[in-house]
C-alpha positions as CSV (number, residue, x, y, z in Angstrom):
1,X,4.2,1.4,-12.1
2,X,4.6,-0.7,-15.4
3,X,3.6,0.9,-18.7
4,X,2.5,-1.9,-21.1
5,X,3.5,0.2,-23.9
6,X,7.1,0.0,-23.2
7,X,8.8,-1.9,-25.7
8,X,12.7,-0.7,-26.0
9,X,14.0,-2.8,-22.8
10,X,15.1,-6.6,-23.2
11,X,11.7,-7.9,-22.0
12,X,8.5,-9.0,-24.0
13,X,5.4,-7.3,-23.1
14,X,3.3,-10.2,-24.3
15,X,-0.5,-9.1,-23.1
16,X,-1.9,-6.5,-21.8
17,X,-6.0,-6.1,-21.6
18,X,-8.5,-5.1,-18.8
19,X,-10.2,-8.5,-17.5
20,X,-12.8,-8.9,-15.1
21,X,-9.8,-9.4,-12.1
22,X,-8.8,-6.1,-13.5
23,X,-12.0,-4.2,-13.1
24,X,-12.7,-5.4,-9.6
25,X,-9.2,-4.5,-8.8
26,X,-9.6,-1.5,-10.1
27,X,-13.3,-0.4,-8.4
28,X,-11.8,-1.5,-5.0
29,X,-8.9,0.9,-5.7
30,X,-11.2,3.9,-6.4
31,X,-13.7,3.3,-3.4
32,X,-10.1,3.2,-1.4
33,X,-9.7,7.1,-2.7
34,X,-7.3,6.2,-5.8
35,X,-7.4,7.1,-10.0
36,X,-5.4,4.2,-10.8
37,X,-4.5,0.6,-11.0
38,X,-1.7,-1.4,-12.5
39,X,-0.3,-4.6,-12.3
40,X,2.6,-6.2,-13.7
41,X,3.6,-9.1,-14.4
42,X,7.5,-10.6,-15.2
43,X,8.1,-13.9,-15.5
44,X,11.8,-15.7,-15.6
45,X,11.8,-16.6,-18.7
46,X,13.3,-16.3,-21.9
47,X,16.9,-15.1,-20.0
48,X,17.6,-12.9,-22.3
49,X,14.2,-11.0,-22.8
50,X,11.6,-12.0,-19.7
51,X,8.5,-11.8,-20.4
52,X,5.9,-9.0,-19.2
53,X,2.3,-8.5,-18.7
54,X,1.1,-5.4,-18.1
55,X,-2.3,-3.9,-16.9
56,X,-3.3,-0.4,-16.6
57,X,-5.5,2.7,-16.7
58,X,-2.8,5.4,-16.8
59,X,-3.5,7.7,-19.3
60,X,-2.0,7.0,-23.2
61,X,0.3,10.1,-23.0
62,X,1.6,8.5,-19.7
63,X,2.1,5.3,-20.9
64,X,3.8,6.5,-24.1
65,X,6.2,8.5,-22.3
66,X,7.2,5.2,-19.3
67,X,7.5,3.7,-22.5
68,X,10.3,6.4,-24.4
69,X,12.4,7.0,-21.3
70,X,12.4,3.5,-20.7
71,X,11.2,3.9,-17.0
72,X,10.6,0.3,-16.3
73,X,14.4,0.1,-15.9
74,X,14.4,3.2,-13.6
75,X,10.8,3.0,-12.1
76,X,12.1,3.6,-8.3
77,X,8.9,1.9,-6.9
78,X,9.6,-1.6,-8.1
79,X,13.0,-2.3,-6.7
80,X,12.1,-0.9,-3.3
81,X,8.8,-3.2,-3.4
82,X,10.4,-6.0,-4.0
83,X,12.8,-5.8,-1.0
84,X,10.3,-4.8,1.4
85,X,7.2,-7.2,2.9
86,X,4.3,-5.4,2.7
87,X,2.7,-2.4,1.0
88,X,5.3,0.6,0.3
89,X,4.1,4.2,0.4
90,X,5.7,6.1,-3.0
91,X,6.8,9.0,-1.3
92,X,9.9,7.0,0.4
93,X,11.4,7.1,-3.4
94,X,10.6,10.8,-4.1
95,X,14.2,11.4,-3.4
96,X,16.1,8.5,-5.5
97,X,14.4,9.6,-8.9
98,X,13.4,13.5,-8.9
99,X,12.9,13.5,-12.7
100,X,11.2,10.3,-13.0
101,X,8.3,12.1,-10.5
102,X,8.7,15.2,-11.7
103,X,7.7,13.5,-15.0
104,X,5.0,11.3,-13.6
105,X,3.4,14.4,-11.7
106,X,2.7,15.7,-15.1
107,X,0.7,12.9,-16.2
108,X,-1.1,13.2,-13.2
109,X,0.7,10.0,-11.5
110,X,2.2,11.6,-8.5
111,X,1.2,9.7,-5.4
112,X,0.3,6.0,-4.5
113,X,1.0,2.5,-2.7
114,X,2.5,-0.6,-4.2
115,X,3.2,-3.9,-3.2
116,X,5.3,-6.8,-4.5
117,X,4.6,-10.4,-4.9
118,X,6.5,-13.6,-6.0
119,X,5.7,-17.2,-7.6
120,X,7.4,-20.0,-6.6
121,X,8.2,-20.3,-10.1
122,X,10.9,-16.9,-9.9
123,X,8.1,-14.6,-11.5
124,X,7.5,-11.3,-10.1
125,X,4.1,-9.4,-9.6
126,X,3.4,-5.8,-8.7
127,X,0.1,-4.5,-7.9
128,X,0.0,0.0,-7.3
129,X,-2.6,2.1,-7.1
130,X,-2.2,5.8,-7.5
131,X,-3.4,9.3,-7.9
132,X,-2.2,12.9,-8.8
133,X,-3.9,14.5,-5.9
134,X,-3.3,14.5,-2.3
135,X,-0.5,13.3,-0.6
136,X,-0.6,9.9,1.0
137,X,-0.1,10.4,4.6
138,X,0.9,7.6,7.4
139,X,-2.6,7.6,8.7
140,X,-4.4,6.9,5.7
141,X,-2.0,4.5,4.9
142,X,-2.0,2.8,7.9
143,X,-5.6,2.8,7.7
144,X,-5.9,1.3,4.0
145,X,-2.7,-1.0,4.3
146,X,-4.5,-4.8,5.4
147,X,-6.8,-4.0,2.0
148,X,-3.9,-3.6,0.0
149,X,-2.4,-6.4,1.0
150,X,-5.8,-8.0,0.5
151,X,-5.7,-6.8,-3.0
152,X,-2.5,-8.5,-3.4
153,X,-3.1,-11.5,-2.5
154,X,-6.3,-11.5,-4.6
155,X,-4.3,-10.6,-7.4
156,X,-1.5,-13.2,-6.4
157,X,-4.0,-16.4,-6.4
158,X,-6.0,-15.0,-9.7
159,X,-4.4,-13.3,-12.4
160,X,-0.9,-13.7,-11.4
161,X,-0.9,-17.7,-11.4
162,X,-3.2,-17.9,-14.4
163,X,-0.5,-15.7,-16.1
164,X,2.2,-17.8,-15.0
165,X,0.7,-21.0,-15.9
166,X,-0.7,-19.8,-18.7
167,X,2.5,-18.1,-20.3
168,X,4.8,-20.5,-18.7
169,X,3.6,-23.9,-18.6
170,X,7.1,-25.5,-17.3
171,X,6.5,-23.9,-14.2
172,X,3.8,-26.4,-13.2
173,X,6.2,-29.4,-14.4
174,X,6.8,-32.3,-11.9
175,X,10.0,-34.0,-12.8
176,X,10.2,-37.4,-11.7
177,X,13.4,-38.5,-9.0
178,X,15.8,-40.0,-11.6
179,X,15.1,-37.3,-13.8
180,X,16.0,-34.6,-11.4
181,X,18.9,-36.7,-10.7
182,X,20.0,-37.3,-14.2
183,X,19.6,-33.0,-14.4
184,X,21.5,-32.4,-11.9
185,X,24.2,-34.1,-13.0
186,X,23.9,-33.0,-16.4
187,X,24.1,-29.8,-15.0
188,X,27.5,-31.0,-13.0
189,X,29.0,-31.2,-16.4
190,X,28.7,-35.0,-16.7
191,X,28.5,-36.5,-20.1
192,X,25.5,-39.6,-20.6
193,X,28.2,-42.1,-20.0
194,X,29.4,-40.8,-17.0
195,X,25.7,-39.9,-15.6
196,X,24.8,-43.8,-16.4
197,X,27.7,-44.5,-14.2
198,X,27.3,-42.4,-11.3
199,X,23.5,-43.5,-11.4
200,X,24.5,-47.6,-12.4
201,X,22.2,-47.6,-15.4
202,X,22.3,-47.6,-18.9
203,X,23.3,-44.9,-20.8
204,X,20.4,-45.4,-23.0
205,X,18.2,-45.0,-19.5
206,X,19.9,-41.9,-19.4
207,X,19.4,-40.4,-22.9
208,X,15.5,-41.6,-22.1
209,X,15.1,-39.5,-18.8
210,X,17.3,-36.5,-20.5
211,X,14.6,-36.5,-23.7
212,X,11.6,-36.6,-21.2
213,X,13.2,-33.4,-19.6
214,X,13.2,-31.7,-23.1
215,X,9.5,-32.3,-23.6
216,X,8.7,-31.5,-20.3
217,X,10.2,-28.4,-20.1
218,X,9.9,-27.3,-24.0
219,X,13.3,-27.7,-24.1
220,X,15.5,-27.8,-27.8
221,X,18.6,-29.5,-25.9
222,X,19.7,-30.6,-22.3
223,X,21.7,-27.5,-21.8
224,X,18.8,-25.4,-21.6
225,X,16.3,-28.0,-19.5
226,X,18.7,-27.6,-17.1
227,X,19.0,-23.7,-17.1
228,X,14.7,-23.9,-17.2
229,X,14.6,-26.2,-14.7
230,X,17.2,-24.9,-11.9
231,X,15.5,-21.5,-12.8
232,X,12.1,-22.7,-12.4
233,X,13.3,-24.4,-8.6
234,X,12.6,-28.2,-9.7
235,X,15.8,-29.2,-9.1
């Protein structure tokens, strides 16, 4: 999946270490007949570089070389995960990237499973197991399929949200009715004196809820509370 030493895309690989949620992940995925775990991790925010975690125990030469071609933006797994419910079998993307797999068969990454989760906050998680070695057929999958989606959502409730809240505090912001509503038409394009009309309070009131936006939502002016905040679904 994700390489965590990739570093040429516009994203920010901000962590990447094996934890204790990692090594359980990982034992369950080798007692299910796999080599390899990875997880990743990308979260909404900055816009202009998201940030990404990444967890792995692909080889160094593999990660190197994800890293080089940049293959997170070509990785054929991800984008087909994340528009399908459930675990997704590798070998349904064999066809869309021959020299990404012709690549990944050399580092002994050639077959596997991944499936695709989402915060309510906009960020994205990925959990994949693999292996260079036999072919994942229907049946095994179909008999493996529940744990992986087990996996999942043991991943989703533990190291994903932790992530999230942990790199991304805003996302656990409550914003207060007449803030939301002062947002929203901030966001309309209304100026403080027209917002403190609409609403019939002061504009002072109004400056008051925009600057308790700002420190909520680590904010540096009311143009970007309100991209963080319509991003981040509080609005």
């Amino acid at each position: 999946m994700l390489s965590r030493a990739a570093r040429e895309c516009d994203y920010q690989v901000v962590g990447s270490h094996q934890g204790d949620d990692f090594g359980y992940l990982l034992k369950r995925c080798r007692d299910l007949g796999f080599d390899y775990c990875a997880t990743g991790i990308q979260l909404p925010l900055p816009v202009s570089a998201p940030k990404t975690v990444l967890e792995n125990n692909y080889s160094a030469a593999w990660q190197a070389e994800y890293a080089r071609s940049n293959y997170l933006a070509n990785d054929p797994t991800i984008p087909y995960a994340l528009i399908t419910c459930g675990p997704v079998l590798w070998s349904h993307t064999y066809s869309r990237a021959r020299p990404f797999w012709e690549d990944a068969a050399g580092h002994g990454v050639e077959h596997g499973v991944s499936i695709a989760m989402r915060h309510h906050s906009g960020a994205l998680g990925m959990l994949s197991l693999a292996r260079g070695h036999d072919k994942v057929c229907h049946r095994e999958f179909a008999q493996f399929s529940l744990e992986v989606i087990r996996l999942g959502e043991m991943f989703a409730v533990t190291k994903f949200a932790q992530t999230v809240e942990r790199l991304l505090p805003e996302s656990i912001v409550v914003l207060t009715a007449r803030e939301k509503e002062v947002l929203k038409w901030t966001a309309d394009g209304k100026t403080s004196e027209e917002a403190a009309g609409i609403l019939n309070i002061s504009v002072n009131t109004v400056n008051f809820h925009i600057k308790q936006t700002l420190t909520k939502l680590n904010a540096v002016n009311k143009t970007q509370a309100v991209v963080k905040a319509l991003i981040l679904k509080l609005l």
